[in-house]
C-alpha positions in Angstrom: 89.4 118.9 111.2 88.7 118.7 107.3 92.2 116.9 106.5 91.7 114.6 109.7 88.5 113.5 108.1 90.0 113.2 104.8 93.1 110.7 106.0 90.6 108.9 108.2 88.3 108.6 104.9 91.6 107.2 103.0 92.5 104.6 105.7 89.0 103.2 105.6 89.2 102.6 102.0 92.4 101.2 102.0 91.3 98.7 105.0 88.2 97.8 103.1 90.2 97.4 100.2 92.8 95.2 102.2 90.3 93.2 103.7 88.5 91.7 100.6 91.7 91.3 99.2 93.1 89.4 102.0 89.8 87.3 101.8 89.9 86.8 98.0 93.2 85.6 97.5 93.9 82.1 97.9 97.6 82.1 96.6 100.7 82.9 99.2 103.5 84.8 98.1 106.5 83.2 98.8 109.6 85.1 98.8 110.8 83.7 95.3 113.4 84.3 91.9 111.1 86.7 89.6 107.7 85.6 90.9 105.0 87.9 89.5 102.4 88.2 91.1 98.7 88.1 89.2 98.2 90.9 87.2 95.3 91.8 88.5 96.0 91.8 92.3 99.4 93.8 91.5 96.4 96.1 89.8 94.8 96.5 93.2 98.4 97.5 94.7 98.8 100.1 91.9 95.2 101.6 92.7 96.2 102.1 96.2 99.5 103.5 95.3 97.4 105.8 93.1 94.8 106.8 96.0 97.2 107.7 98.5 98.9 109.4 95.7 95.9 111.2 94.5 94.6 112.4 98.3 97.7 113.5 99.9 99.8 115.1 97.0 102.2 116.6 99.5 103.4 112.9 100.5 107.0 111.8 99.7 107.8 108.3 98.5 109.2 107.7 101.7 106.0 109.2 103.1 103.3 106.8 100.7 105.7 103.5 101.5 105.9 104.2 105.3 101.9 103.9 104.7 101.6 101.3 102.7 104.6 99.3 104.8 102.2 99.6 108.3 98.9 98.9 106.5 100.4 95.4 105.0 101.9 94.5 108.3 98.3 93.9 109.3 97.9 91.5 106.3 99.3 88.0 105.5 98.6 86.8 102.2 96.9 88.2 99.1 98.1 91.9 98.1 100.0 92.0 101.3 102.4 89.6 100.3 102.7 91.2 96.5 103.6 94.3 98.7 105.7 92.9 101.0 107.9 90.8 98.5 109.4 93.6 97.1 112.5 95.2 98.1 112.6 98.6 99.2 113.7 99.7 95.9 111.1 97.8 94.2 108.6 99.8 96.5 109.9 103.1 95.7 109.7 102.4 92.2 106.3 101.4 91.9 105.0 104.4 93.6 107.5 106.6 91.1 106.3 104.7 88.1 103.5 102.8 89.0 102.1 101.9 85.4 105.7 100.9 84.5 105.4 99.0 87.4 102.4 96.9 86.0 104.3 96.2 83.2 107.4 94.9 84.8 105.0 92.5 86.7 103.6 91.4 82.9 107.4 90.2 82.1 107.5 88.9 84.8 105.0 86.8 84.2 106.0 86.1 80.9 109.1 84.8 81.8 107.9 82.4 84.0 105.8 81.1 81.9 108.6 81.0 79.0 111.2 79.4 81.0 108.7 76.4 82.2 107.6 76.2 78.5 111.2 76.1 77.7 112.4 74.1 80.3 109.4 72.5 82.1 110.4 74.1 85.7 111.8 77.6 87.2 115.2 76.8 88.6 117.7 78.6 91.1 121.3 78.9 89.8 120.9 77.2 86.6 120.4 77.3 82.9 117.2 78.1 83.2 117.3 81.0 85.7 119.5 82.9 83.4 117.0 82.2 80.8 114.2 83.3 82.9 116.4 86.8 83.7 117.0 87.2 80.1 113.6 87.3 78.7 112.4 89.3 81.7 114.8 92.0 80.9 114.5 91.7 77.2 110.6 92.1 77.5 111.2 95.0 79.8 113.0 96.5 77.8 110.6 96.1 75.2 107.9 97.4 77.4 108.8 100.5 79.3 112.2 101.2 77.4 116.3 100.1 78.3 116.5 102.6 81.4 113.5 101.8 83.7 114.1 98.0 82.6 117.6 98.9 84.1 116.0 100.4 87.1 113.6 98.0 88.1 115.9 94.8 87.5 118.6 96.2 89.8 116.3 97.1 92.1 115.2 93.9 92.3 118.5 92.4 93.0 119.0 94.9 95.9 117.9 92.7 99.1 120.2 91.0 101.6 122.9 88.6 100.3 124.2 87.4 103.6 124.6 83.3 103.0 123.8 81.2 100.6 121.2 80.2 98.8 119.3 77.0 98.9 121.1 75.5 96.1 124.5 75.9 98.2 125.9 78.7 96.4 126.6 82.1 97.8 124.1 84.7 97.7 126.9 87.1 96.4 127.0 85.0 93.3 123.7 84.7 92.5 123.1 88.2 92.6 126.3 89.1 90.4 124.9 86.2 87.9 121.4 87.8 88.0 123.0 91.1 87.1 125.3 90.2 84.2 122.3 88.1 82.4 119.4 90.8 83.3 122.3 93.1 81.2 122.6 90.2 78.4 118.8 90.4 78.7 118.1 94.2 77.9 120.9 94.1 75.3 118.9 91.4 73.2 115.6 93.2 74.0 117.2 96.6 72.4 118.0 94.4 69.7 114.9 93.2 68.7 112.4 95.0 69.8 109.6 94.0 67.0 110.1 90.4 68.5 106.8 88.7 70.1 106.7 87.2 73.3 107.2 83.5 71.3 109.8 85.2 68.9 111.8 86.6 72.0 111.5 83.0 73.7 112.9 81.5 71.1 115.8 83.8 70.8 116.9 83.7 74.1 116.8 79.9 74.0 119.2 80.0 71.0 121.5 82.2 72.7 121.6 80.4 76.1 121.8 76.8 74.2 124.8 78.7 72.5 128.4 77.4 72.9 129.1 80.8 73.0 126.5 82.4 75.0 127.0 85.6 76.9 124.5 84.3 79.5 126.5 82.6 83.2 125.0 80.7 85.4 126.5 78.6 88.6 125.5 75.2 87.6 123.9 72.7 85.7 
């Protein structure tokens, strides 16, 4: 009777907590190329990894994302859609390493906001979306060391490549292109890893402006 009242305790919290989230949020997440989501809405999805964490020890990952999967079914947009946007590897990760996870979302951020600096839009396939991969990785790897970086960029790359992609090209190919640059991408972060956010910018730039780049892309 105790642990009944206990789980029903946690799935009113979490409810509430959906709810004015759900209410709150005015932005949709799309299902997009390294989209991070605001920092502090992914904050509210790392509290309630943390509370179902925190109340039912025993759970596996499988066990807290099977939770969290039904909950945001109920859901369609706000923290839902940050939750839903990830892959499945994504999911596990952030419930494995849920403050790393906060900080992958910061580079994400960061290199969204780099490559539209840099280029004045986000593109698909393009010069620019092996910048944007780069600096992700590079400030990853900055952040939460080579390894996780390494974890959580593959992870990310791990979702269906059936088709192509709206620019035309395969799927396949986009995801191979996203791999090698999110590699170029940690090896410069390794590299320089007293660079600032500007500093880093700037030295990705260089290399992808490079005639001898070790960034691909599929087209101009």
């Amino acid at each position: 009777m105790k642990g009944t009242l206990k789980f029903f305790s946690l799935f009113l919290i979490l409810t509430m907590i959906f709810s004015i989230s759900a209410m709150a949020s005015e932005n949709n997440y799309e299902v997009s190329d390294l989209i991070g989501a605001e920092q502090s809405e992914f904050e509210q999805l790392i509290n309630e990894i943390q509370v179902i964490k925190a109340e039912q020890p025993e759970y596996t990952e499988d066990m807290v994302q099977n939770i969290l999967d039904e909950h945001h079914r109920e859901f369609e947009r706000g923290i839902a859609d940050i939750w839903n946007v990830l892959t499945d590897s994504e999911k596990k990760l952030c419930i494995r390493y849920p403050f790393d996870a906060l900080k992958v979302n910061t580079a994400k951020n960061i290199a969204t906001s780099k490559t539209e600096a840099k280029f004045g839009f986000n593109g698909l396939g393009d010069r620019s979306d092996a910048f944007r991969h780069g600096i992700w990785n590079a400030e990853m790897t900055i952040l939460i060391g080579k390894e996780k970086a390494e974890l959580f960029a593959t992870a990310h790359e791990d979702k269906d490549v059936t088709g192509n992609e709206s620019d035309g090209y395969p799927k396949t190919a986009h995801r191979d292109m996203d791999l090698h640059n999110n590699e170029v991408g940690r090896r410069i972060g390794a590299d320089n890893s007293h660079a600032s956010e500007d500093d880093m910018a700037e030295i990705i730039y260089n290399e992808i402006i490079s005639s001898s780049t070790q960034f691909i892309w599929l087209h101009e």
